[in-house]
Steps between C-alpha positions, in 0.01 A plus 500: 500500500332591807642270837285258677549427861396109579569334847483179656380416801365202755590306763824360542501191295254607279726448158509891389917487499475200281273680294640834426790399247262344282307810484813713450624241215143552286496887563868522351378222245200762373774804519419656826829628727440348843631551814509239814508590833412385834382596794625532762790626347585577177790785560790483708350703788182268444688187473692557893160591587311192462824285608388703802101384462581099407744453795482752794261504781248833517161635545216554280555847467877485440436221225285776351666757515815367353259308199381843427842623499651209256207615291555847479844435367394257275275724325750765491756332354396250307102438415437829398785574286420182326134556431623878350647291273236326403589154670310277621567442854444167641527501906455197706313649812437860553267714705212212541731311670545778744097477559521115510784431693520798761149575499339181460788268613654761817192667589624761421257831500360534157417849507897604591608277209222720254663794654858397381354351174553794250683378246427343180278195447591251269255519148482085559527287756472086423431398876634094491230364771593181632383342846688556791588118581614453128688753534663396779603220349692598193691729787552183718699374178666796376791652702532616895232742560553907576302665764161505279566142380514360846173650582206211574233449285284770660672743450489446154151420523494856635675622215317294210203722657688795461547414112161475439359799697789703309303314146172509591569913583628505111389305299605708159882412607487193618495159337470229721686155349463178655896443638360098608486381168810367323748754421402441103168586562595799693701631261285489241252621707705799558599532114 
């Protein structure tokens, strides 16, 4: 059975972490093999990495560069083995993020991050779009906030922005779900 590569991605807040087990639990429930990862993260070397990203102060480009870093381990070692396998690999956030959050979010120059983007795309990506201030929110409720969390609602506006320029630029991978609507909804909706 040939692998399939599906990520997750949106703002945080959006719901795609609640999400992604209930995917995993009807892939293995229709016989599929599937693999969860996150990013960042994902492999030990990834995993000190984004402790690094989520707490320590640093520039855009350092941010990057060490995103693009956790990533190239992550393929490495763990999403493409999986996918030889024939797995299906579920990842909550990969290389959109990088455009949304960076570029879109940072300002960060979105011709450098095209430069270091030569790695795999994902074969699906369900984007969980969700407003800024509801997103904000759900975080408000949830747990102290990491560097991103803590960010004000224009930066994710920024980011949201991000999301869809990275959808509207491809559309064939991209499946947009409405992460507002109650979880039930969504999920079926993503189903």
């Amino acid at each position: 059975m040939q692998g399939l590569f599906i990520t997750f991605e949106g703002i945080d807040g959006a719901g795609k972490s609640s999400h992604i087990d209930t995917l995993a639990q009807a892939l293995r429930a229709a016989g599929r093999q599937v693999t969860l990862t996150r990013e960042p993260g994902g492999t030990p070397l990834a995993e000190k990495l984004r402790a690094m990203l989520l707490h320590d102060a640093m520039d855009a480009l350092t941010e990057t560069l060490l995103v693009f870093a956790a990533r190239r381990d992550h393929l490495r070692v763990v999403i493409e083995p999986a996918l030889a396998r024939g797995d299906v690999v579920l990842c909550d956030r990969f290389t959109d993020a990088t455009f949304a959050y960076q570029g879109a979010g940072r300002g960060f120059d979105l011709a450098v991050l095209n430069q270091l983007d030569l790695m795999r795309n994902p074969d699906l990506t369900l984007w969980f779009d969700v407003p800024p201030e509801v997103a904000a929110e759900r975080l408000a409720a949830a747990r102290t906030p990491d560097r991103f969390e803590a960010e004000g609602v224009e930066f994710f506006t920024r980011v949201a922005r991000g999301y869809a320029d990275r959808a509207a630029g491809a559309t064939q991978r991209f499946a947009r779900l409405d992460g507002a609507q109650p979880r039930a909804k969504v999920a079926a909706q993503m189903l």
